[in-house]
Predicted model as a PDB file, atoms N, CA, C, CB and O in Angstrom, pLDDT in the B-factor column:
MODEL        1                                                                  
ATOM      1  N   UNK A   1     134.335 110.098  98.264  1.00 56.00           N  
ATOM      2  CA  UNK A   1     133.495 109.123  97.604  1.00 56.00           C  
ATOM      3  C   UNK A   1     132.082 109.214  98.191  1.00 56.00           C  
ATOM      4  CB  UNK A   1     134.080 107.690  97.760  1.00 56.00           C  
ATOM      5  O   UNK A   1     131.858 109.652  99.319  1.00 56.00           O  
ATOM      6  N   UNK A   2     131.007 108.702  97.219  1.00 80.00           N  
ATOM      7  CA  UNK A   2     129.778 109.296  97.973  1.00 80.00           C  
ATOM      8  C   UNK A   2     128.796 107.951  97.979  1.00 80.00           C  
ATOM      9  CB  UNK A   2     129.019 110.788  97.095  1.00 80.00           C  
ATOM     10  O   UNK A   2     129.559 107.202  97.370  1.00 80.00           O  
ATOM     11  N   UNK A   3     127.872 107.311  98.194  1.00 89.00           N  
ATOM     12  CA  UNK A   3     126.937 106.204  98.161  1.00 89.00           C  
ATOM     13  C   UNK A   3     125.693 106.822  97.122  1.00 89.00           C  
ATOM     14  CB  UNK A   3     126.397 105.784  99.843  1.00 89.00           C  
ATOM     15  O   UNK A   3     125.421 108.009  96.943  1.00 89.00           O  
ATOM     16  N   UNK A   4     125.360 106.209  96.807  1.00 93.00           N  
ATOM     17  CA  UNK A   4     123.957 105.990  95.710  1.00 93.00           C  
ATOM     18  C   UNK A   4     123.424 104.544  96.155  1.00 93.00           C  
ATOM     19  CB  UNK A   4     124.430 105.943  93.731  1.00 93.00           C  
ATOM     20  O   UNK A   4     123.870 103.463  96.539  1.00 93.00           O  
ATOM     21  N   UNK A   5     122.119 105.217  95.855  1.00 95.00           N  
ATOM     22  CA  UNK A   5     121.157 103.559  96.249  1.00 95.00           C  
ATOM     23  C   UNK A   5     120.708 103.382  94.652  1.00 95.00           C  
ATOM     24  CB  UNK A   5     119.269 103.711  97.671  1.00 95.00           C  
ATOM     25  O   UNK A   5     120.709 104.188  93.721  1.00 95.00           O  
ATOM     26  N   UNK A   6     120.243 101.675  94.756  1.00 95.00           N  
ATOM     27  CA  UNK A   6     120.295 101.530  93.551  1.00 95.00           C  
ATOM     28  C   UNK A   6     119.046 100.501  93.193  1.00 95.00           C  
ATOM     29  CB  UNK A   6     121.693 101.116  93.196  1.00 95.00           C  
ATOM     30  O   UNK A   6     118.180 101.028  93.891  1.00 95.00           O  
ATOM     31  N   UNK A   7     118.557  99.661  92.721  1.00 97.00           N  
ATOM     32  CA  UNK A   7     117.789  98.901  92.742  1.00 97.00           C  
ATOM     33  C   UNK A   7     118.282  98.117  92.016  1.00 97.00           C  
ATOM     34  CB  UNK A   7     116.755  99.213  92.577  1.00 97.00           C  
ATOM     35  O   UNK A   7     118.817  98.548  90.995  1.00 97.00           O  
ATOM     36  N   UNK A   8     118.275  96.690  92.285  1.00 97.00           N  
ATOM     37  CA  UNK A   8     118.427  95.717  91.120  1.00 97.00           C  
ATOM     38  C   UNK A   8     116.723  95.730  90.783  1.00 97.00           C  
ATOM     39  CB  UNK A   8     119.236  93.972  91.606  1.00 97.00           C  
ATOM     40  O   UNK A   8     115.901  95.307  91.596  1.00 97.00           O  
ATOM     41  N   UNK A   9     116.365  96.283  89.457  1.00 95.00           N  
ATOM     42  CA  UNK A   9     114.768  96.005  88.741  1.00 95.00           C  
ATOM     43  C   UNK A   9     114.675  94.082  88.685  1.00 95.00           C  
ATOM     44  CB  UNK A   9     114.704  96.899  86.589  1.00 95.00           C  
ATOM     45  O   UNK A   9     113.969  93.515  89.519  1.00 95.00           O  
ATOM     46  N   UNK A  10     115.288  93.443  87.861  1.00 96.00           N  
ATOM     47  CA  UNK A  10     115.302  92.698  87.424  1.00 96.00           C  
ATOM     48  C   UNK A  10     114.887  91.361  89.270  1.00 96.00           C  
ATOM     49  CB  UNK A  10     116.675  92.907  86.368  1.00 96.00           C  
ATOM     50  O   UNK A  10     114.323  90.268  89.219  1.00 96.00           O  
ATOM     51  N   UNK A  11     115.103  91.639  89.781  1.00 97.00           N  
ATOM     52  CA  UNK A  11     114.985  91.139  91.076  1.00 97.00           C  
ATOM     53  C   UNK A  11     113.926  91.476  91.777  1.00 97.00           C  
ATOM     54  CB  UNK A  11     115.950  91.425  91.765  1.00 97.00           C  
ATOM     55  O   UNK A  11     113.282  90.538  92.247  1.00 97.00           O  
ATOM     56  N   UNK A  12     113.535  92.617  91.996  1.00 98.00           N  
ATOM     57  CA  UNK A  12     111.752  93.302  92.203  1.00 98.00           C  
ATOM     58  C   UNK A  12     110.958  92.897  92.267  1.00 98.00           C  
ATOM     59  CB  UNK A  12     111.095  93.941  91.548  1.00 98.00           C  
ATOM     60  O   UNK A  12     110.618  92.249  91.277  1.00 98.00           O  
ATOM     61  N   UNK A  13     109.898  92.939  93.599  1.00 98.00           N  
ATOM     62  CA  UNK A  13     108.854  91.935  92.818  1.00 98.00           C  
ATOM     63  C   UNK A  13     107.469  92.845  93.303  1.00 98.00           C  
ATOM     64  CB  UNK A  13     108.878  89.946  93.475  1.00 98.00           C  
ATOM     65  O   UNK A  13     106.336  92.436  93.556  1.00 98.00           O  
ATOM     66  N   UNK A  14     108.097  94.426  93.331  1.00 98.00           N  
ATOM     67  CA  UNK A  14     107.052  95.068  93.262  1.00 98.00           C  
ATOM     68  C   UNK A  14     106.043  95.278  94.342  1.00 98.00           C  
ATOM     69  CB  UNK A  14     106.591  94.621  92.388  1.00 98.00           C  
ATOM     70  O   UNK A  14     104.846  95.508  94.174  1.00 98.00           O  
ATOM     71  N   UNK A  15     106.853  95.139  95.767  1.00 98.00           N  
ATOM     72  CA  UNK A  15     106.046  94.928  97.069  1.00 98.00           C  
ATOM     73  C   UNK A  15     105.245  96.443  97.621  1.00 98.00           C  
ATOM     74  CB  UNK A  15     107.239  94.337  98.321  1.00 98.00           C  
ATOM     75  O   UNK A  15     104.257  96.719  98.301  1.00 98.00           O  
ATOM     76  N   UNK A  16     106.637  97.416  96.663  1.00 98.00           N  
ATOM     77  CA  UNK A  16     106.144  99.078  97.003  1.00 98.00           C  
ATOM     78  C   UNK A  16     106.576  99.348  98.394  1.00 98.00           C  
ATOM     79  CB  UNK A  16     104.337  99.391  96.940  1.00 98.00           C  
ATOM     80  O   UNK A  16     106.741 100.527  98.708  1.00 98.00           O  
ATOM     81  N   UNK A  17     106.759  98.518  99.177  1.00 98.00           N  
ATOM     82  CA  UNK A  17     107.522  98.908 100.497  1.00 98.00           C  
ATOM     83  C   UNK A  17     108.497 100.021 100.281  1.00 98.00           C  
ATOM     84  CB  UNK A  17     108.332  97.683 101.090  1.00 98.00           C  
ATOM     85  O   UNK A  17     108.494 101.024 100.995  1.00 98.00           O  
ATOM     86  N   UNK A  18     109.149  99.879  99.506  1.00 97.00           N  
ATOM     87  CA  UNK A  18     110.126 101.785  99.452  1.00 97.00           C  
ATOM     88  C   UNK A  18     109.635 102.722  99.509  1.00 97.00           C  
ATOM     89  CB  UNK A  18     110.854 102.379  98.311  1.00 97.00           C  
ATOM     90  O   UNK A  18     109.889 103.711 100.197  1.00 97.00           O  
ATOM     91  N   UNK A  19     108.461 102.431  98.415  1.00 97.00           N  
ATOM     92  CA  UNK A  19     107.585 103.679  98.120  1.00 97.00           C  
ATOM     93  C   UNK A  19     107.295 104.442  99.082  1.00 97.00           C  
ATOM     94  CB  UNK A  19     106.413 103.434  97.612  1.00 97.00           C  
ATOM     95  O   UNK A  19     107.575 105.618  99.315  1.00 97.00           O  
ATOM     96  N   UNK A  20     106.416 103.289  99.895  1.00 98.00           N  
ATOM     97  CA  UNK A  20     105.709 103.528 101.139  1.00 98.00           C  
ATOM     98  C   UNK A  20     106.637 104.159 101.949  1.00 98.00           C  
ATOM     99  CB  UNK A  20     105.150 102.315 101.797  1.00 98.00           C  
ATOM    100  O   UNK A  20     106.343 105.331 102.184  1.00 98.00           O  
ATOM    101  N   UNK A  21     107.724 103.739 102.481  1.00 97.00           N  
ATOM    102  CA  UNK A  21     108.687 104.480 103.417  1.00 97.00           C  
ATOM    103  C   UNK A  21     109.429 105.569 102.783  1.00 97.00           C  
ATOM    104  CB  UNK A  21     109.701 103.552 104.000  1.00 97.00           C  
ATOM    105  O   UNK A  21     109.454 106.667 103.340  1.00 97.00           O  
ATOM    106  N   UNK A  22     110.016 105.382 101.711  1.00 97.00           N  
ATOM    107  CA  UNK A  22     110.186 107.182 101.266  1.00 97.00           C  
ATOM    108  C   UNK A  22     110.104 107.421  99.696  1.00 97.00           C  
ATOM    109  CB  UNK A  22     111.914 107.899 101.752  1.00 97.00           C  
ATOM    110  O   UNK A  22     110.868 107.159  98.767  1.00 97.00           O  
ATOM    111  N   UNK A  23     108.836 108.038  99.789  1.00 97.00           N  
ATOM    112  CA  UNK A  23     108.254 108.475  98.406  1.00 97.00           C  
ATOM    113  C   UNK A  23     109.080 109.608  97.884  1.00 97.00           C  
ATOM    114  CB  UNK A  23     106.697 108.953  98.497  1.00 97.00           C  
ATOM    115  O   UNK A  23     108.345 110.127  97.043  1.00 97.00           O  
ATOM    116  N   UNK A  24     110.203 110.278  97.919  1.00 96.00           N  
ATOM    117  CA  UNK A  24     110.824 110.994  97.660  1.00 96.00           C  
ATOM    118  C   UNK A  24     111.834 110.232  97.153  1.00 96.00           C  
ATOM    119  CB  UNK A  24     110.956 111.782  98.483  1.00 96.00           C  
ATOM    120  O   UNK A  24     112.189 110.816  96.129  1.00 96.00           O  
ATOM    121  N   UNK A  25     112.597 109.096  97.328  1.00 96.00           N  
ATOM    122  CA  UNK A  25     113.650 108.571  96.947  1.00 96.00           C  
ATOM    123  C   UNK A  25     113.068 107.558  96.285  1.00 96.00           C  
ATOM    124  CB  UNK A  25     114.586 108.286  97.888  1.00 96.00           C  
ATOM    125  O   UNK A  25     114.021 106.929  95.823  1.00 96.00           O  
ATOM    126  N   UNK A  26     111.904 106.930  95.905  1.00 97.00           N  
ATOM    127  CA  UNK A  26     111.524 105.593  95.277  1.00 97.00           C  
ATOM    128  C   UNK A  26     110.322 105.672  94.520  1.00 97.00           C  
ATOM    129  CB  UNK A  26     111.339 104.518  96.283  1.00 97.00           C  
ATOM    130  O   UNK A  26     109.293 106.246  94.877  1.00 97.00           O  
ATOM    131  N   UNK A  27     110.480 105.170  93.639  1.00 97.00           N  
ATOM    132  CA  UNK A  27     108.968 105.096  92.579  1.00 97.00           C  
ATOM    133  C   UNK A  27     108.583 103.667  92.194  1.00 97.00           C  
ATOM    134  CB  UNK A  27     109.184 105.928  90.941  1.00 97.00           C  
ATOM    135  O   UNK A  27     109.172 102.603  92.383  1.00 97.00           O  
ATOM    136  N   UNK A  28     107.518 103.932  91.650  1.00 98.00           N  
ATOM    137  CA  UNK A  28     107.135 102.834  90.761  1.00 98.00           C  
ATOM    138  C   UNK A  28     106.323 102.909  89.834  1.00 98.00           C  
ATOM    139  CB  UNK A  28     106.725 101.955  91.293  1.00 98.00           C  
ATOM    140  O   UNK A  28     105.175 103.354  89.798  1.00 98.00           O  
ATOM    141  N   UNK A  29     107.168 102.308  88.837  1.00 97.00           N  
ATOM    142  CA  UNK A  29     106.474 101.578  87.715  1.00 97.00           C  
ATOM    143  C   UNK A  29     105.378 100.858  87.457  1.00 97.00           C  
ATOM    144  CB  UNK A  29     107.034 100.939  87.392  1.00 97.00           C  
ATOM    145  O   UNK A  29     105.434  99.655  87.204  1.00 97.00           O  
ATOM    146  N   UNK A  30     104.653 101.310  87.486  1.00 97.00           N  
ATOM    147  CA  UNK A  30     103.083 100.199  87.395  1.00 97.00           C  
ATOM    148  C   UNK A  30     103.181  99.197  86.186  1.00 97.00           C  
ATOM    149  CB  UNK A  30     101.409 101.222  87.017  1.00 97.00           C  
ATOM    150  O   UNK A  30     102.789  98.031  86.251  1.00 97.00           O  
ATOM    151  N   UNK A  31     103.772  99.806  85.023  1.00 97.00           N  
ATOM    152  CA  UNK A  31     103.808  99.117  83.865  1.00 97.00           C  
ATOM    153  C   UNK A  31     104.503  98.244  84.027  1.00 97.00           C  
ATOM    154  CB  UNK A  31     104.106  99.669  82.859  1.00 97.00           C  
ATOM    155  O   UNK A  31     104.223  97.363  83.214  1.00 97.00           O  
ATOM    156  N   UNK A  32     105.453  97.919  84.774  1.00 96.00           N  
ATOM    157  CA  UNK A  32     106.419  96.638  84.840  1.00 96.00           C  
ATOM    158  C   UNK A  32     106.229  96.051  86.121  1.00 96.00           C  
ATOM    159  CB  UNK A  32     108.004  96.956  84.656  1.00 96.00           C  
ATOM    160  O   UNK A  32     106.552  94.916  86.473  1.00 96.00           O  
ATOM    161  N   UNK A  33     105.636  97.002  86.823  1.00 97.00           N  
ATOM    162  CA  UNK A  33     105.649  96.268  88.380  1.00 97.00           C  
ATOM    163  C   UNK A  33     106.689  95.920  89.005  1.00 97.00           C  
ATOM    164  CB  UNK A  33     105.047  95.100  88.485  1.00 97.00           C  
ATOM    165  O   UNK A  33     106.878  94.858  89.598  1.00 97.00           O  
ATOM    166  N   UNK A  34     107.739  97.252  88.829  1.00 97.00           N  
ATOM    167  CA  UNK A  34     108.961  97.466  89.494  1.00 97.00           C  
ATOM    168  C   UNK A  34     108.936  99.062  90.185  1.00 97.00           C  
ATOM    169  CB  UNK A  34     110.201  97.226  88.360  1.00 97.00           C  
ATOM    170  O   UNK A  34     108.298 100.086  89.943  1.00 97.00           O  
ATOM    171  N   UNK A  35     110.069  98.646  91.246  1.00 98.00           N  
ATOM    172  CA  UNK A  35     109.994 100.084  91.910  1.00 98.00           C  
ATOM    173  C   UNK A  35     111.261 100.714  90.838  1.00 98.00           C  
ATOM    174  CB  UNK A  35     110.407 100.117  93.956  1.00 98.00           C  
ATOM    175  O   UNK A  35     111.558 100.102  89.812  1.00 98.00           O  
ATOM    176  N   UNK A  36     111.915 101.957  91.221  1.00 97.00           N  
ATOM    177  CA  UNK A  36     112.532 102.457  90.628  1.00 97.00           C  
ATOM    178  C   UNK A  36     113.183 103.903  91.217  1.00 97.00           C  
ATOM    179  CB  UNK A  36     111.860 102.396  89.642  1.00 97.00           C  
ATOM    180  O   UNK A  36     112.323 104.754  91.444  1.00 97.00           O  
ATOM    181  N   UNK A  37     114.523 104.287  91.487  1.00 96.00           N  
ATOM    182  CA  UNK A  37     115.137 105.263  91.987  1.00 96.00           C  
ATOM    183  C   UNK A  37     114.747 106.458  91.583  1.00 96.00           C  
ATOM    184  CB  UNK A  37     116.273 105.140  91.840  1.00 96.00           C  
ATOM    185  O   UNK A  37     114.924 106.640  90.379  1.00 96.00           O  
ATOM    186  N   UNK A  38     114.139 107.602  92.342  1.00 96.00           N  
ATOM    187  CA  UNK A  38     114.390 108.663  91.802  1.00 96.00           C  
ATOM    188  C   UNK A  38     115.480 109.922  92.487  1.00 96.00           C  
ATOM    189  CB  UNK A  38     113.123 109.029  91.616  1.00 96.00           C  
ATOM    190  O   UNK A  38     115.928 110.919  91.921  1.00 96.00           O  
ATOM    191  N   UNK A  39     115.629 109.588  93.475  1.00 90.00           N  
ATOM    192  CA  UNK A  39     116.665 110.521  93.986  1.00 90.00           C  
ATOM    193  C   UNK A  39     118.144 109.229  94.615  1.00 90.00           C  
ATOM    194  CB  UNK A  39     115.727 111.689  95.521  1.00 90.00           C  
ATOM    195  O   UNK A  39     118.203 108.548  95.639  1.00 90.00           O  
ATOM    196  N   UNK A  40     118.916 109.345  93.690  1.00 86.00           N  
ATOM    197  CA  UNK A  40     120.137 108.731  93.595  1.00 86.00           C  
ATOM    198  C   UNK A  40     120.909 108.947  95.054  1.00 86.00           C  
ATOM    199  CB  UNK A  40     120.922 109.347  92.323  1.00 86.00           C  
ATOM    200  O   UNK A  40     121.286 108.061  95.821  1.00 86.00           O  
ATOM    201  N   UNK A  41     121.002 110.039  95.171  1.00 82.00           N  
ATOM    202  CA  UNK A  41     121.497 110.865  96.396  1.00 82.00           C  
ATOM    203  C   UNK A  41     121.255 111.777  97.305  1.00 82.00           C  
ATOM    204  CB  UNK A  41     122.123 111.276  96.223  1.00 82.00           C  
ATOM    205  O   UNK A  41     120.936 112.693  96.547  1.00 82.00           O  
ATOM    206  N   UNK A  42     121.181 112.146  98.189  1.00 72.00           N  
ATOM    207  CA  UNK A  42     120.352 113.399  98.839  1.00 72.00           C  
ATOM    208  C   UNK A  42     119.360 113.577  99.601  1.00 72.00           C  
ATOM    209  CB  UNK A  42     119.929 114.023  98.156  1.00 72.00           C  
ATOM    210  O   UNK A  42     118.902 114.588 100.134  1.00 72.00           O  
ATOM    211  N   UNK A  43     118.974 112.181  99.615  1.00 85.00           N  
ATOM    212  CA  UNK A  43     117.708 112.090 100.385  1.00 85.00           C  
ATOM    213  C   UNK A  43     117.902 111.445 101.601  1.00 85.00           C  
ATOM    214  CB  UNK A  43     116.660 111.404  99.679  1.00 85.00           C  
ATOM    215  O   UNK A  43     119.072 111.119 101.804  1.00 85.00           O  
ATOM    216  N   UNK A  44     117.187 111.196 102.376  1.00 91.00           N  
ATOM    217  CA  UNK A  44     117.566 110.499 103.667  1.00 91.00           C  
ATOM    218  C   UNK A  44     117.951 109.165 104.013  1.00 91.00           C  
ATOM    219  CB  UNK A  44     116.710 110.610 104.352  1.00 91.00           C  
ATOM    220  O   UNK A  44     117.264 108.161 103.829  1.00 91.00           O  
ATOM    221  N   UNK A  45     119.402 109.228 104.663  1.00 93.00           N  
ATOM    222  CA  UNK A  45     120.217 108.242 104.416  1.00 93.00           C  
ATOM    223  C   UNK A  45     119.330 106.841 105.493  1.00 93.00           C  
ATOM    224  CB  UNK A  45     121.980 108.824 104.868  1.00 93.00           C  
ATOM    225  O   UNK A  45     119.245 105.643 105.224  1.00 93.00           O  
ATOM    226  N   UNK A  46     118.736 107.665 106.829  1.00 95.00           N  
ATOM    227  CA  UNK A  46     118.475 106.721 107.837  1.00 95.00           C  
ATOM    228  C   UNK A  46     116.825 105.887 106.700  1.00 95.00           C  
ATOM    229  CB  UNK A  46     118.104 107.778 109.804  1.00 95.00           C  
ATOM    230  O   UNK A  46     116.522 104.695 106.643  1.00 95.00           O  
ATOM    231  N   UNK A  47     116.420 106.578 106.291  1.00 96.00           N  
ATOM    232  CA  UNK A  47     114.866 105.903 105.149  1.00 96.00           C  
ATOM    233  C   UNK A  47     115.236 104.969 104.462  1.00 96.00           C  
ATOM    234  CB  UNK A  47     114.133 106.892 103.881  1.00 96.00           C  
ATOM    235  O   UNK A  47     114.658 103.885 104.532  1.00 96.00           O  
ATOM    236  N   UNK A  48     116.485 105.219 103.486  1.00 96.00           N  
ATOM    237  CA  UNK A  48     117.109 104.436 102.586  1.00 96.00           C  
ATOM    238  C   UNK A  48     117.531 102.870 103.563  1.00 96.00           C  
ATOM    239  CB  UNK A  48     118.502 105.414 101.924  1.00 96.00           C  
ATOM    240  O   UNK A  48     117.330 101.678 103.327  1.00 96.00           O  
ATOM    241  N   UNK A  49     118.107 103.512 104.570  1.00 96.00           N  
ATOM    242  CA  UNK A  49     118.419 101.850 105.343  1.00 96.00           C  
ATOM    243  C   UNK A  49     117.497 100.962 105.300  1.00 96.00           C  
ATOM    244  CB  UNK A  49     118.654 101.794 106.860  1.00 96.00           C  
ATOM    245  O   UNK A  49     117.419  99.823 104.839  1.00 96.00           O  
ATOM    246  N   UNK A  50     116.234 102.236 106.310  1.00 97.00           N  
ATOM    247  CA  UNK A  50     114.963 101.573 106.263  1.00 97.00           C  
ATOM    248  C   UNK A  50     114.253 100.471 105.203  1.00 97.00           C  
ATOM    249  CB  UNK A  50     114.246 102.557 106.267  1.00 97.00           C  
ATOM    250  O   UNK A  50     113.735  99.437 105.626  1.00 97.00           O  
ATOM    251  N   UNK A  51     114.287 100.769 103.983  1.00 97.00           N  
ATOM    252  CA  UNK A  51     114.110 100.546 103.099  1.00 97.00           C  
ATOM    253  C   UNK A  51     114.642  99.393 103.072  1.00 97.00           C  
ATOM    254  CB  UNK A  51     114.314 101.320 102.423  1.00 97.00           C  
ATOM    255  O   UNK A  51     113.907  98.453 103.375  1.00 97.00           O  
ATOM    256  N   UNK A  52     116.043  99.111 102.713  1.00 97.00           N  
ATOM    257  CA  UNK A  52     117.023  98.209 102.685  1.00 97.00           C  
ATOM    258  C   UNK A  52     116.469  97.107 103.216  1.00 97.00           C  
ATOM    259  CB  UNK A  52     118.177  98.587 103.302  1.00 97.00           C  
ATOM    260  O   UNK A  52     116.041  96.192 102.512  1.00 97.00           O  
ATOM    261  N   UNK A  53     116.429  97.103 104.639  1.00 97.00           N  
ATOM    262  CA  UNK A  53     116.002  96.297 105.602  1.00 97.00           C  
ATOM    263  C   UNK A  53     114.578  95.786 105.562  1.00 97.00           C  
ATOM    264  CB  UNK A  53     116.224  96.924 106.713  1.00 97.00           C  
ATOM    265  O   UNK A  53     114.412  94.635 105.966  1.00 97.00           O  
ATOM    266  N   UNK A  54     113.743  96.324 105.225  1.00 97.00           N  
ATOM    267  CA  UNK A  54     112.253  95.880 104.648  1.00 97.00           C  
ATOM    268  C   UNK A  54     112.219  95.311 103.323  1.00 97.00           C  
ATOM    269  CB  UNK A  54     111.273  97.074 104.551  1.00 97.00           C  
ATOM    270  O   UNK A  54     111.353  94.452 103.162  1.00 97.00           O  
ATOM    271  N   UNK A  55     112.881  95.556 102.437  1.00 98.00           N  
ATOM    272  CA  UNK A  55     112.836  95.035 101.213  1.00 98.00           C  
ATOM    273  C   UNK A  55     113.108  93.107 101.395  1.00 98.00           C  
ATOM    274  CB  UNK A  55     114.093  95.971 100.286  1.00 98.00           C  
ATOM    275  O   UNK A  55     114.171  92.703 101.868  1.00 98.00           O  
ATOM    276  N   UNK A  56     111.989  92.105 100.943  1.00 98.00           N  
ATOM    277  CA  UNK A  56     111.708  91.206 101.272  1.00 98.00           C  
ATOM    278  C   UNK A  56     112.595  90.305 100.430  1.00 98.00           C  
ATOM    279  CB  UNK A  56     110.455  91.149 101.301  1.00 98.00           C  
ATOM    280  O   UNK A  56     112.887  89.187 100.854  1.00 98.00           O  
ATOM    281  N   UNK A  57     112.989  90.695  99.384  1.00 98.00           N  
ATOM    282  CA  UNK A  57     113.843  90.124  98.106  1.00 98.00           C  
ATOM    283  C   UNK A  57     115.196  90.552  98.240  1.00 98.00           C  
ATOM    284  CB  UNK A  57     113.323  90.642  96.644  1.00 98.00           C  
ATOM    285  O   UNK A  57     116.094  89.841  97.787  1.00 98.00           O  
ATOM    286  N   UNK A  58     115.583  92.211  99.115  1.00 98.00           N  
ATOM    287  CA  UNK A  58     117.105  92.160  98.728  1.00 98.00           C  
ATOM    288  C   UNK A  58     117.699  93.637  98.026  1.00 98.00           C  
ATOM    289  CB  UNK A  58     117.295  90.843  97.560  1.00 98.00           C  
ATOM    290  O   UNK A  58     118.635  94.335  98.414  1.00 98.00           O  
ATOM    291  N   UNK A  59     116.779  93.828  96.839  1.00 98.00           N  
ATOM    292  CA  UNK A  59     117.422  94.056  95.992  1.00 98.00           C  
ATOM    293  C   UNK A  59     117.591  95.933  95.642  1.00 98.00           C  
ATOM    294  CB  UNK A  59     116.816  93.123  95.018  1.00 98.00           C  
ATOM    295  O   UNK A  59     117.739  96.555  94.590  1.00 98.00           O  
ATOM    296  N   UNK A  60     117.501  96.286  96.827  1.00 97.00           N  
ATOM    297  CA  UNK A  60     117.713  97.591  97.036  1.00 97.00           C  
ATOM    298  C   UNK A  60     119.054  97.571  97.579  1.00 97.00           C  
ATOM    299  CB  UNK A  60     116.693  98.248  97.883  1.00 97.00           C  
ATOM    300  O   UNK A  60     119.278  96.618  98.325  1.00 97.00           O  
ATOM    301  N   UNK A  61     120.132  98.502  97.361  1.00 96.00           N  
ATOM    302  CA  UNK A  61     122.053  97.937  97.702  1.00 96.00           C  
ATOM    303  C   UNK A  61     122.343 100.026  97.914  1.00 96.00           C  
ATOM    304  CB  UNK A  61     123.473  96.666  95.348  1.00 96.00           C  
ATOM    305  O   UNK A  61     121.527 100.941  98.025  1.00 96.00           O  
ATOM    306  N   UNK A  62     123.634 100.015  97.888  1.00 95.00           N  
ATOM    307  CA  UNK A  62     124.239 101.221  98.000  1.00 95.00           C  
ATOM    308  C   UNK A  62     125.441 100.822  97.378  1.00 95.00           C  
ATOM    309  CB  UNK A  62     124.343 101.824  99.387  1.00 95.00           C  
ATOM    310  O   UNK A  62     126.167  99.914  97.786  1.00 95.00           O  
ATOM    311  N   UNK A  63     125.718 101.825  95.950  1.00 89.00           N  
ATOM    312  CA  UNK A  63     127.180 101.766  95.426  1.00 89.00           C  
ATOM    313  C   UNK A  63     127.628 102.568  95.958  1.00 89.00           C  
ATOM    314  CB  UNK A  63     127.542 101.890  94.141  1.00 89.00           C  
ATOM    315  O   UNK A  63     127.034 103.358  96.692  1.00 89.00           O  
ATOM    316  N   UNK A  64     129.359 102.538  95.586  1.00 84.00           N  
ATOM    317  CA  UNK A  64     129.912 103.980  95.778  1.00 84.00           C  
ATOM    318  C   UNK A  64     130.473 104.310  94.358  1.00 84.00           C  
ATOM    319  CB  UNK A  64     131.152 104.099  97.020  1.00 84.00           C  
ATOM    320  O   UNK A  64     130.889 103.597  93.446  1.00 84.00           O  
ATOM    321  N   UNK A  65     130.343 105.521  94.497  1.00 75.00           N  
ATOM    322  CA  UNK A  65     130.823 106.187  93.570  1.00 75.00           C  
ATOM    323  C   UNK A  65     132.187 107.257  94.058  1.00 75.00           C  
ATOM    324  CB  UNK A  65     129.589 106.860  93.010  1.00 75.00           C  
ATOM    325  O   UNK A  65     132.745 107.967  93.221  1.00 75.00           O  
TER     326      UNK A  65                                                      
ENDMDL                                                                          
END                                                                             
């Protein structure tokens, strides 16, 4: 079984903190003023925590698949 990070959008409030810590795994949307996944898997697991843990709202998670 493997983890994927995920974003709840709808929860977002567009701080860009992912971005900032890993621009390879996170984007954003300017038009909605949401961030947004671009590498599901594969990218660095210790950033993604990072991430996790800075995110001020939450709404960055890890499924499994």
């Amino acid at each position: 079984m493997s983890k994927k990070v995920y974003i709840e959008t709808e929860d977002c409030i567009g701080c860009e903190n992912c971005v900032e810590l890993c621009p390879e795994i996170f984007g954003f949307d300017a038009q909605d003023s949401v961030a947004f996944v671009i590498m599901e898997e594969g990218g660095s697991e210790e950033c993604i925590e990072e991430a996790i843990e800075d995110c001020p709202v939450e709404c960055i998670l890890w499924k499994d698949e």
